[in-house]
DSSP file (Angstrom, degrees, kcal/mol; ACC not computed):
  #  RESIDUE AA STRUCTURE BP1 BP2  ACC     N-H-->O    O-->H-N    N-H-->O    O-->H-N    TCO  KAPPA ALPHA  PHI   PSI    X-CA   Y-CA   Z-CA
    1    1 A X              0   0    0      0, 0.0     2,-0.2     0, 0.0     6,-0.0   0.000 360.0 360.0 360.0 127.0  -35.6   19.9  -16.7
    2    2 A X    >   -     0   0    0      1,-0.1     3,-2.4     4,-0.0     0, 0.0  -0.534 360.0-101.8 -85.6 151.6  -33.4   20.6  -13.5
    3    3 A X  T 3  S+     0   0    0      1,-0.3     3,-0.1    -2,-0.2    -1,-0.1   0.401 117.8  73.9 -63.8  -4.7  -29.8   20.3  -13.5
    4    4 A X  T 3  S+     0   0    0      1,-0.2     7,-3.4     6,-0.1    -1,-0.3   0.697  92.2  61.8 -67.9 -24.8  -30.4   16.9  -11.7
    5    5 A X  E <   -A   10   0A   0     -3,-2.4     2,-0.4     5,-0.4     5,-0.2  -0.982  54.6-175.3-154.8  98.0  -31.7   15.1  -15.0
    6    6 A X  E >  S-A    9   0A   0      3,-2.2     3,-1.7    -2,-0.3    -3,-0.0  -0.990  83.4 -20.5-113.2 128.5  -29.9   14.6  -18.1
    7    7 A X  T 3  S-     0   0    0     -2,-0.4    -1,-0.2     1,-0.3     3,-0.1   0.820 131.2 -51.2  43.9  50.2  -32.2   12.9  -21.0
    8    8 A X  T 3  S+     0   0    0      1,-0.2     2,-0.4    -3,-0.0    -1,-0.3   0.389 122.6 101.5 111.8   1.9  -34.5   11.7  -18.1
    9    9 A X  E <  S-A    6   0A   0     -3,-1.7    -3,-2.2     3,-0.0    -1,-0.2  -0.949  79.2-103.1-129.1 152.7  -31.8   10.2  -16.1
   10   10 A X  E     -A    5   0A   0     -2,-0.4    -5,-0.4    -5,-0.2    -6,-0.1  -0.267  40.2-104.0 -89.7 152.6  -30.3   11.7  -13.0
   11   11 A X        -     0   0    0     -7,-3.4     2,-0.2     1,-0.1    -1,-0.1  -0.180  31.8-123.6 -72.0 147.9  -26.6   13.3  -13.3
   12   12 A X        -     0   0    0     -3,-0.1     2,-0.5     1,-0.0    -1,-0.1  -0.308  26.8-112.7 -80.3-180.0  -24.1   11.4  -11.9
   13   13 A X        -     0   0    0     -2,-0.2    -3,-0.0    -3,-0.1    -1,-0.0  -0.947  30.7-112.4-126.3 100.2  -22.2   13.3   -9.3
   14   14 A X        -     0   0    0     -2,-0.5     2,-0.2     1,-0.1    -1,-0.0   0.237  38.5-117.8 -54.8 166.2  -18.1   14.1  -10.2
   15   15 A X        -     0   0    0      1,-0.1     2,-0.2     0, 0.0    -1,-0.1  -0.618  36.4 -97.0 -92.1 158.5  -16.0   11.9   -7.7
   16   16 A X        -     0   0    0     -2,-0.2     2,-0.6     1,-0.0    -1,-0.1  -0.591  38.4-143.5 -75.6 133.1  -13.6   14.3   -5.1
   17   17 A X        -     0   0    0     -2,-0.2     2,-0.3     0, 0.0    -1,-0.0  -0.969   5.5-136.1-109.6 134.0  -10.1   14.7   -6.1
   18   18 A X        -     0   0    0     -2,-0.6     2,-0.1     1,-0.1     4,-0.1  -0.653  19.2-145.8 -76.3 141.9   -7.7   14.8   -4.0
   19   19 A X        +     0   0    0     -2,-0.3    -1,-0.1     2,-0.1     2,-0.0  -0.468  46.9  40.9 -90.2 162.9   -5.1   17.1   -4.2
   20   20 A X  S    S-     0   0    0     -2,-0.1     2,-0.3     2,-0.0    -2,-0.0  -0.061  95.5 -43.9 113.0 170.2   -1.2   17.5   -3.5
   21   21 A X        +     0   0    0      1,-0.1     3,-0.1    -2,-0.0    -2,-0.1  -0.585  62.7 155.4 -65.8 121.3    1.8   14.9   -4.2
   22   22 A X        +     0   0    0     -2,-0.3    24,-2.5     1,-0.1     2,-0.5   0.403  52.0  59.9-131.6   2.7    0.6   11.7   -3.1
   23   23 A X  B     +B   45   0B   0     22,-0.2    22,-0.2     2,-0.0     2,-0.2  -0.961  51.6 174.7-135.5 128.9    2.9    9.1   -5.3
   24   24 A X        -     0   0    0     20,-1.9    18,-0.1    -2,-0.5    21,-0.0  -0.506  18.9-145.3-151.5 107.2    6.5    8.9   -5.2
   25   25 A X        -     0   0    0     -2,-0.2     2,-0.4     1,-0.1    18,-0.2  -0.016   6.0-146.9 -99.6 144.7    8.5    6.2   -7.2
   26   26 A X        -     0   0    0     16,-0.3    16,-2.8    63,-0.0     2,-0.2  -0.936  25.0-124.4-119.6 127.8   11.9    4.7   -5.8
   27   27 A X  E     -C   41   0C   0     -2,-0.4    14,-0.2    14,-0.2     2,-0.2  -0.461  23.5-130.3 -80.2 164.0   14.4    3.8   -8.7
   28   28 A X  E     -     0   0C   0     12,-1.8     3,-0.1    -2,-0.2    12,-0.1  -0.219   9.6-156.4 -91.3 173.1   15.5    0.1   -8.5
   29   29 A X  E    S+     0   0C   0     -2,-0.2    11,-0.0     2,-0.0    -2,-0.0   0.014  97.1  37.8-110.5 -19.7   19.2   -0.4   -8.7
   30   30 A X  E    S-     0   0C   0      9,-0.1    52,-0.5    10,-0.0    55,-0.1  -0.457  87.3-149.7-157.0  76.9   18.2   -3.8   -9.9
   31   31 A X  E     -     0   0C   0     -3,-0.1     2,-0.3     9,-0.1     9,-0.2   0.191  15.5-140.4 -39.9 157.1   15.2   -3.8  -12.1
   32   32 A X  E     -C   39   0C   0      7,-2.3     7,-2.5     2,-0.1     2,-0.5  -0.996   6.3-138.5-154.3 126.6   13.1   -7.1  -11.8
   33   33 A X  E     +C   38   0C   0     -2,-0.3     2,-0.5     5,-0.2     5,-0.3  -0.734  28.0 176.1 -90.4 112.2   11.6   -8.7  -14.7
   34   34 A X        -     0   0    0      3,-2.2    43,-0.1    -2,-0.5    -2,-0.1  -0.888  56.0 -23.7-157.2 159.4    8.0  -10.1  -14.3
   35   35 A X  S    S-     0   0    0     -2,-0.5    -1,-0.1     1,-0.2     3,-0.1   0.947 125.1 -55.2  31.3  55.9    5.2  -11.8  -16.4
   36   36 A X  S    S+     0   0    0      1,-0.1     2,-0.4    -3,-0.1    -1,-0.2   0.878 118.7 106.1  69.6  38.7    6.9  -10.1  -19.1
   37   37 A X        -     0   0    0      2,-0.0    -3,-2.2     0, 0.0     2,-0.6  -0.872  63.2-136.8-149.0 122.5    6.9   -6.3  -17.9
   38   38 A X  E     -C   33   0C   0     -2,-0.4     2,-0.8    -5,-0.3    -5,-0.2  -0.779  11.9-153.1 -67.5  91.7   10.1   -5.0  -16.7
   39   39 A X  E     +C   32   0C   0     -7,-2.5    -7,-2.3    -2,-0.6     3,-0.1  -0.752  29.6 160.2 -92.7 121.2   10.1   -2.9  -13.4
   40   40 A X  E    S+     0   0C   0     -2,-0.8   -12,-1.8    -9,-0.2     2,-0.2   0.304  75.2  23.4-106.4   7.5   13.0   -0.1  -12.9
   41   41 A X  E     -C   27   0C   0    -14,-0.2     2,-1.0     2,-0.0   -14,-0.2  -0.969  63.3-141.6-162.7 149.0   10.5    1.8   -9.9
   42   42 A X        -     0   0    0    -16,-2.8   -16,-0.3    -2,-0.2   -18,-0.1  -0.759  12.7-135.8-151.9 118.3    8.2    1.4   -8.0
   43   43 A X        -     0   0    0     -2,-1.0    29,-2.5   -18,-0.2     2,-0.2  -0.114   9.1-167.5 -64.7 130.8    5.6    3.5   -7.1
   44   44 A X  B     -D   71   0D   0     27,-0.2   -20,-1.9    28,-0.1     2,-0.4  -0.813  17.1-167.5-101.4 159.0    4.2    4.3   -3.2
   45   45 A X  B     -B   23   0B   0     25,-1.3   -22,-0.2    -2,-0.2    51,-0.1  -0.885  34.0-110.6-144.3 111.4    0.4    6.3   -3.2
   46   46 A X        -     0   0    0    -24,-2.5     2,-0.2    -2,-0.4    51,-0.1   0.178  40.9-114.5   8.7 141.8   -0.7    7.7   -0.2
   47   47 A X        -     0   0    0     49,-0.5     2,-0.2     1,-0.0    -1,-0.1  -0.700  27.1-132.4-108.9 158.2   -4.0    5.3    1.0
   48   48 A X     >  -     0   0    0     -2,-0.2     4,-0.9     1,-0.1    50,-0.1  -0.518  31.5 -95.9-102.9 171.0   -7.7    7.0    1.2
   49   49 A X  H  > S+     0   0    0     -2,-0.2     4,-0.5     2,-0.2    -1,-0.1   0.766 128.9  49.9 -56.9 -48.7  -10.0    6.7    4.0
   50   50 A X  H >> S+     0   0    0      2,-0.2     4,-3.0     1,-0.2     3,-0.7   0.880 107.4  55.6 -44.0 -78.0  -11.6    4.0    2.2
   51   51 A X  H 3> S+     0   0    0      1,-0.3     4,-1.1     2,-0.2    -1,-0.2   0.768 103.1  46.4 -16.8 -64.2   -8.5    2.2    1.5
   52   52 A X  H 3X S+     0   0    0     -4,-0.9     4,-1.3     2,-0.2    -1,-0.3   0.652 111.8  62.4 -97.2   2.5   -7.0    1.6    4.6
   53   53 A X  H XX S+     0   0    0     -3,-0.7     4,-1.2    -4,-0.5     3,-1.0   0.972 116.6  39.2 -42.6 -59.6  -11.4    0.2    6.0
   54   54 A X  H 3X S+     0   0    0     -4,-3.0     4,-2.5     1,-0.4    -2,-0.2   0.559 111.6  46.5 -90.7  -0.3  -10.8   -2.1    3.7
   55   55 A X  H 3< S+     0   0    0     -4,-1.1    -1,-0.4     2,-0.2    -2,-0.2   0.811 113.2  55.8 -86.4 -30.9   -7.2   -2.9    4.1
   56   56 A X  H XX S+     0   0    0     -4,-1.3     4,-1.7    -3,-1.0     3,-1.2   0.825 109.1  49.7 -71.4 -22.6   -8.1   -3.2    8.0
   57   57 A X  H 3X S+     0   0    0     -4,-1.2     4,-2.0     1,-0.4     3,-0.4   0.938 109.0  52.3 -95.5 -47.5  -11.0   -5.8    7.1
   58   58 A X  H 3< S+     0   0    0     -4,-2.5     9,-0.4     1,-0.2    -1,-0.4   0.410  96.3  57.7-107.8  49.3   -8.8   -7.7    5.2
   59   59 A X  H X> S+     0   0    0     -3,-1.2     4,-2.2     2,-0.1     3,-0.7   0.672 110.6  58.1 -82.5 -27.8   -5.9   -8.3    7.7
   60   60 A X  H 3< S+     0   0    0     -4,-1.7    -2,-0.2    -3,-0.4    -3,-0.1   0.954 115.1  33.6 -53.1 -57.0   -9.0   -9.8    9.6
   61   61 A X  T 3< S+     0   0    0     -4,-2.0    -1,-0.3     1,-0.2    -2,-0.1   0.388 131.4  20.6 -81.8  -4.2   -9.6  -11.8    7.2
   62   62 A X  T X4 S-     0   0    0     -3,-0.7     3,-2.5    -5,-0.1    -1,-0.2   0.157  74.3-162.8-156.9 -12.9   -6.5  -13.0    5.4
   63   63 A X  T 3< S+     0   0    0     -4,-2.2     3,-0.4     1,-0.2    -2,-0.1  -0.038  83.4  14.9  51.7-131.9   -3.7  -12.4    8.1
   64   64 A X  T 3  S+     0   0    0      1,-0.2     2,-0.7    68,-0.0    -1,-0.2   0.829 130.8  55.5 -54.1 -23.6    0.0  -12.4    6.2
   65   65 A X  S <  S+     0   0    0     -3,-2.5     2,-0.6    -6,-0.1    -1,-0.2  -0.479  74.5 130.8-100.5  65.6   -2.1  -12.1    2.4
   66   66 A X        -     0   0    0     -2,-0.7     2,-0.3    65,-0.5    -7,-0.1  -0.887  61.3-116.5-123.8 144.3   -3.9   -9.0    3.2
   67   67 A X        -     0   0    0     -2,-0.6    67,-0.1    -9,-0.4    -9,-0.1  -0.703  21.9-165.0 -86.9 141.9   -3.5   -6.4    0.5
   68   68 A X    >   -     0   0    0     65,-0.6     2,-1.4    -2,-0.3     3,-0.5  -0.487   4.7-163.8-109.5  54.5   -1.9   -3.2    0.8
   69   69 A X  T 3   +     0   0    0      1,-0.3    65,-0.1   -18,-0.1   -18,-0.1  -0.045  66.8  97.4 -54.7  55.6   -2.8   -0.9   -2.2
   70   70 A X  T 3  S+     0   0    0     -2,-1.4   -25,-1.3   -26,-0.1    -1,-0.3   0.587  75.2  58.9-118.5 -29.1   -0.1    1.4   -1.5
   71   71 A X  B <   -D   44   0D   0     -3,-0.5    64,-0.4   -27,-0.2   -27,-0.2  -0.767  68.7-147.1-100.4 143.4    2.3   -0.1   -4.0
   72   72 A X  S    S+     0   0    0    -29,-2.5     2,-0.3    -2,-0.3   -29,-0.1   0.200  75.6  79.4-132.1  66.8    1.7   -0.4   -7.5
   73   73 A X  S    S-     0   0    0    -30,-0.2    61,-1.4    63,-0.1    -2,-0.1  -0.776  88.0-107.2-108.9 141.8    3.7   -3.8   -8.2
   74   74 A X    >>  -     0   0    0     -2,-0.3     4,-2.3    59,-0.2     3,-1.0  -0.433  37.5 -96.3 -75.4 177.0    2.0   -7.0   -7.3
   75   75 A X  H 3> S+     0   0    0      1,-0.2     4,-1.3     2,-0.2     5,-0.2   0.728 119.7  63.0 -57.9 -32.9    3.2   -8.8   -4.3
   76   76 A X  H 3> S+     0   0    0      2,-0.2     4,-2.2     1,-0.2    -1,-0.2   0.870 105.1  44.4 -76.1 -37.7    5.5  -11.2   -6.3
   77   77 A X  H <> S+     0   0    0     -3,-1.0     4,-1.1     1,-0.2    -2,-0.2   0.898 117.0  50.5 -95.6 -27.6    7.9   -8.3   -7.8
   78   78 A X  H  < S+     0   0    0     -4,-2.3    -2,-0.2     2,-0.2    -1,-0.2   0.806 103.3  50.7  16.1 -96.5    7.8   -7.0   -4.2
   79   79 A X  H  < S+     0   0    0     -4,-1.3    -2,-0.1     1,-0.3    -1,-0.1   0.893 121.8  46.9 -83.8 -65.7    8.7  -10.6   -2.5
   80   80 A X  H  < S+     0   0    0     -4,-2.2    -1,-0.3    -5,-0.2    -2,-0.2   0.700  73.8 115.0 -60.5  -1.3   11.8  -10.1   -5.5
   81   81 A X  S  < S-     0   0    0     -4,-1.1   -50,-0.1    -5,-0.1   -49,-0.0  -0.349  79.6 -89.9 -82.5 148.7   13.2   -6.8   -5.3
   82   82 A X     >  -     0   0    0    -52,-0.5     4,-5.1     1,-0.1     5,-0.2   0.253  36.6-112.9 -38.4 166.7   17.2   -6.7   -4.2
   83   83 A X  H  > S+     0   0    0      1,-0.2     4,-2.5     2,-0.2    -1,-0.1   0.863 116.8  53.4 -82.1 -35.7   17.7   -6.4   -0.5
   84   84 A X  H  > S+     0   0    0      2,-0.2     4,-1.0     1,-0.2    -1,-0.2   0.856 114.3  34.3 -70.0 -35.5   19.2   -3.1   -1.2
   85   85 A X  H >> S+     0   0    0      2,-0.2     4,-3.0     1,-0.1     3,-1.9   0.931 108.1  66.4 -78.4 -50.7   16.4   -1.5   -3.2
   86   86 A X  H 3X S+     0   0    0     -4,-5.1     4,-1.1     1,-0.2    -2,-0.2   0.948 104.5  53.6 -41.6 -39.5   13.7   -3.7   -0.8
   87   87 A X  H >X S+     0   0    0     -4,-2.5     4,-2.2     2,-0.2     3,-0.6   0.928 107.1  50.7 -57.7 -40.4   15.6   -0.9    2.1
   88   88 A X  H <X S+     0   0    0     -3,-1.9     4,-2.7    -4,-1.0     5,-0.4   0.960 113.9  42.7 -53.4 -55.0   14.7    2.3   -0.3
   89   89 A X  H 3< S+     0   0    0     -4,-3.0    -1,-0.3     2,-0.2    -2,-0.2   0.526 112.5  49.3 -71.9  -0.1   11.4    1.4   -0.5
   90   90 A X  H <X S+     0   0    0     -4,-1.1     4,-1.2    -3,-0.6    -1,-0.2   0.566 105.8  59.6 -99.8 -41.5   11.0    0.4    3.1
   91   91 A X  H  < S+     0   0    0     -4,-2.2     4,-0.3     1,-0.3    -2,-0.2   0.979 113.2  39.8 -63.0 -38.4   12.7    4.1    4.2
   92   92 A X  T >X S+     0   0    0     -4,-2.7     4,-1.2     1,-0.2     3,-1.0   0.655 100.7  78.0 -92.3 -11.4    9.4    6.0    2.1
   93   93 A X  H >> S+     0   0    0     -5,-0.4     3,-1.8     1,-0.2     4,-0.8   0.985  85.9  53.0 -75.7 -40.9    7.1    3.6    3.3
   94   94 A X  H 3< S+     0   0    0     -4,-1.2    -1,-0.2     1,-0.2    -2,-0.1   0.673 110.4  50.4 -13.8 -33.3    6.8    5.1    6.6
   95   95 A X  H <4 S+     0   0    0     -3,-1.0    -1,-0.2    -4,-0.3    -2,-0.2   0.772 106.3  52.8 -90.4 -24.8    6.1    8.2    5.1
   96   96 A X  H << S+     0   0    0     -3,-1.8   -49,-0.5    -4,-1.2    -2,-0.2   0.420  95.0  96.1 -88.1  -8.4    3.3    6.9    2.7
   97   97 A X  S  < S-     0   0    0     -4,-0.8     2,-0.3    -5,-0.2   -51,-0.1  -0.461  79.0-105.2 -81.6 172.2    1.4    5.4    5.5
   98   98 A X    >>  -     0   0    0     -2,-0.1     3,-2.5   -50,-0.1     4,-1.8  -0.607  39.4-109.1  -5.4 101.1   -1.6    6.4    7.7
   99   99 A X  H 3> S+     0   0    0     -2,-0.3     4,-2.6     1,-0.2     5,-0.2   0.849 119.7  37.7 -27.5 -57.5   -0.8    7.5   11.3
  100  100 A X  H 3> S+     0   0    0      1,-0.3     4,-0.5     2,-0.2    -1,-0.2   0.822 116.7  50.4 -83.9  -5.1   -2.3    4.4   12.9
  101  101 A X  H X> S+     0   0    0     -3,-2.5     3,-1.0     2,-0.2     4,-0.7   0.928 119.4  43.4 -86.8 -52.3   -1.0    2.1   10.1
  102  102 A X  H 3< S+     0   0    0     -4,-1.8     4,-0.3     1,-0.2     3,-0.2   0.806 111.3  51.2 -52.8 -35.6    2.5    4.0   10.9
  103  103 A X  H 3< S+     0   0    0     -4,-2.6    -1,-0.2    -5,-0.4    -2,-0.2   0.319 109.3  51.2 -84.4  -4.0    2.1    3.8   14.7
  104  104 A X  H << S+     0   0    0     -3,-1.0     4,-0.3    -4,-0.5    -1,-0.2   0.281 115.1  47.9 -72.2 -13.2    1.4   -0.1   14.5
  105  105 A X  S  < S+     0   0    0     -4,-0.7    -2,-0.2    -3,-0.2    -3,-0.1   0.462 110.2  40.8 -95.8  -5.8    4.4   -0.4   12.5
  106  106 A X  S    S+     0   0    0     -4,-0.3    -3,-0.1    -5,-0.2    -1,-0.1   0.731 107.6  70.4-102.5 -31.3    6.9    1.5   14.2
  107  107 A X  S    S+     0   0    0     -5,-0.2     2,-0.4     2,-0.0    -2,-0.2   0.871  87.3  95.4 -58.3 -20.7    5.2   -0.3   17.5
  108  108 A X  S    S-     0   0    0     -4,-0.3     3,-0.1     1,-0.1    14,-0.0  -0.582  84.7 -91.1 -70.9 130.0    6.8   -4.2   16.3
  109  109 A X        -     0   0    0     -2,-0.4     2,-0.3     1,-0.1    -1,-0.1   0.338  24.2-125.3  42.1 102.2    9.3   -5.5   17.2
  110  110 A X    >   -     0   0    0      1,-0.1     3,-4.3     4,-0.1    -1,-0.1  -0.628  63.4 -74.6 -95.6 149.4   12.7   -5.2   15.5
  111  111 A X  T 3  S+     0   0    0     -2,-0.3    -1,-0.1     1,-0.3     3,-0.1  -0.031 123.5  20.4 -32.7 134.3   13.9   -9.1   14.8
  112  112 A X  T 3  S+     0   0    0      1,-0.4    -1,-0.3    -3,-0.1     2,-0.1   0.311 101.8 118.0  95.3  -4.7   15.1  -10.9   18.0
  113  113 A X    <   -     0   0    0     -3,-4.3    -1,-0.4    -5,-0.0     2,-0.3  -0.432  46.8-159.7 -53.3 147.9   13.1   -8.4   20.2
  114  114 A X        +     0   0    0     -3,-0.1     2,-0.2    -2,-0.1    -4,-0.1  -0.959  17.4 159.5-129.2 165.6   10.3   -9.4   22.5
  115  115 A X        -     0   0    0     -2,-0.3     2,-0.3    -6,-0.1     3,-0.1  -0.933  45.2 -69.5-170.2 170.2    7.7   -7.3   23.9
  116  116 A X        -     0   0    0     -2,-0.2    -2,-0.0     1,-0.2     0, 0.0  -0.430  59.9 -86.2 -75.8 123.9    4.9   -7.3   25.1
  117  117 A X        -     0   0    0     -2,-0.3     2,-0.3     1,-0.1    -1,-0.2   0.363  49.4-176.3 -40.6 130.3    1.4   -8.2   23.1
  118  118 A X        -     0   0    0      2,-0.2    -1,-0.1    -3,-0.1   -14,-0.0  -0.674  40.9-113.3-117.9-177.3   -0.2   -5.1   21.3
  119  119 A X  S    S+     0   0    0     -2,-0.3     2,-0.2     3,-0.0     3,-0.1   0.373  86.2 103.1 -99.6   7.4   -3.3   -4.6   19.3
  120  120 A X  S    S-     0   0    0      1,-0.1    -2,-0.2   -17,-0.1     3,-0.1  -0.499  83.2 -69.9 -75.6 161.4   -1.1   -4.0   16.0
  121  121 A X        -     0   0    0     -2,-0.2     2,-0.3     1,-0.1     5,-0.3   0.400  44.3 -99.3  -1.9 144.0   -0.8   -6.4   13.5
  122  122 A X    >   -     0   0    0      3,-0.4     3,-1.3     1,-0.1    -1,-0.1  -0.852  42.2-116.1 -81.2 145.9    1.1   -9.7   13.5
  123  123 A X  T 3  S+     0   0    0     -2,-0.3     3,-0.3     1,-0.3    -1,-0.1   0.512 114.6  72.2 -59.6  -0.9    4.2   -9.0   11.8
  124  124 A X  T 3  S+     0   0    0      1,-0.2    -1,-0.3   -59,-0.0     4,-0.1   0.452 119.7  15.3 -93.1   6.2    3.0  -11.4    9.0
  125  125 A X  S <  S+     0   0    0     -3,-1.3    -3,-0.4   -60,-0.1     2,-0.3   0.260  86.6 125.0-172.5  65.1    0.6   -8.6    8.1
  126  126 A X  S    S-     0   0    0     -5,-0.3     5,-0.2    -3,-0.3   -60,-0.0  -0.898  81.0 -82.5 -91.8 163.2    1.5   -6.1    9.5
  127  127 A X  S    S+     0   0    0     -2,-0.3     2,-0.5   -26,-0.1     3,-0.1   0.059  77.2 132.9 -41.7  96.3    2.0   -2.9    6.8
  128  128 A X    >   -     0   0    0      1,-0.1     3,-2.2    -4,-0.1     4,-0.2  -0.884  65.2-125.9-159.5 126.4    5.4   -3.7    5.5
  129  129 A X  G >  S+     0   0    0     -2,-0.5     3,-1.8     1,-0.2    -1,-0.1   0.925 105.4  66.9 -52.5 -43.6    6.5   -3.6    1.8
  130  130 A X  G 3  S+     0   0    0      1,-0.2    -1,-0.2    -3,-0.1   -51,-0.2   0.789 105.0  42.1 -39.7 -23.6    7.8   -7.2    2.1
  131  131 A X  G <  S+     0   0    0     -3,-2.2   -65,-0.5    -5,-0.2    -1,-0.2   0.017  99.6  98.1-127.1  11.9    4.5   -8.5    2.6
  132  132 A X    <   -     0   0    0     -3,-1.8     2,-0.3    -4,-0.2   -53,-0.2  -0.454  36.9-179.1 -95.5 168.3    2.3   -6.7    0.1
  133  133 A X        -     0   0    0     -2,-0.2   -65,-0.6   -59,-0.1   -59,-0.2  -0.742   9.7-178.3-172.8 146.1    0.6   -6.6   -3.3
  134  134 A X        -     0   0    0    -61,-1.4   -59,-0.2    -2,-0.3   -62,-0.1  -0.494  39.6 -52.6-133.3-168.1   -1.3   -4.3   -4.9
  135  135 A X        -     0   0    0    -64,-0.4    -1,-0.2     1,-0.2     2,-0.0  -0.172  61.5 -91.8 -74.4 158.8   -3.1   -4.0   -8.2
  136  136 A X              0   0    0      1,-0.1    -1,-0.2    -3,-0.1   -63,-0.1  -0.341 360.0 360.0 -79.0 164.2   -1.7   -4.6  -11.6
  137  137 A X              0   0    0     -2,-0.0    -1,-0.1     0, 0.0   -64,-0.1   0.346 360.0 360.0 -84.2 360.0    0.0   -1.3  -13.6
């Protein structure tokens, strides 16, 4: 038996880890209580190759509800978090993004701007913590 074939069936194949700091949690200032789990932080993770396919496929599909697995809060304590915290967590998201997910986001608009139509996002989905939700913790 070759190293292919354990008990007659063929080895799985370990998954890649990635290496290095890829998560880094921003304390709340004003923790936000929901469906009975209390959040005081809230973790950003770096996105995989994978990740940001399928995140592209579903802004296609879904506009302003397209998931952004970068946070890992759903969209709802998000939506809540103080205006003051929602700013921490907006200053590291830049940092956690993708170049081209970061370079459509730095391209929008700031409120009351106009400019001229781009191929990034609409600002209801484009990559912006307000407008996320990610998997439960």
């Amino acid at each position: 038996m070759d190293n292919q074939e354990v008990n007659g069936a063929p080895a799985l194949k370990p998954a890649p880890k990635l290496l290095g700091n890829r998560s880094k949690s921003v304390p709340l200032t004003y923790p936000v209580e929901y469906e009975g789990k209390v959040w005081h932080d809230i973790t950003l993770t770096r996105m995989t190759a994978s990740q940001v396919r399928d995140f592209m496929q579903d802004v296609v599909e879904h506009g302003e509800n397209a998931h952004l697995p970068i946070f890992d809060a759903p969209k709802e304590v998000i939506d809540a978090l103080d205006a003051d915290d929602m700013a921490a967590v907006d200053r590291l998201l830049l940092d956690f993004l993708p170049q081209s997910l970061r370079e459509a986001a730095e391209r929008r608009p700031v409120s009351g701007e106009t400019t001229s139509p781009s191929v990034a996002p609409s600002s209801e989905a484009a990559p912006t913590s307000g407008n996320t939700e990610s998997g439960t913790t």
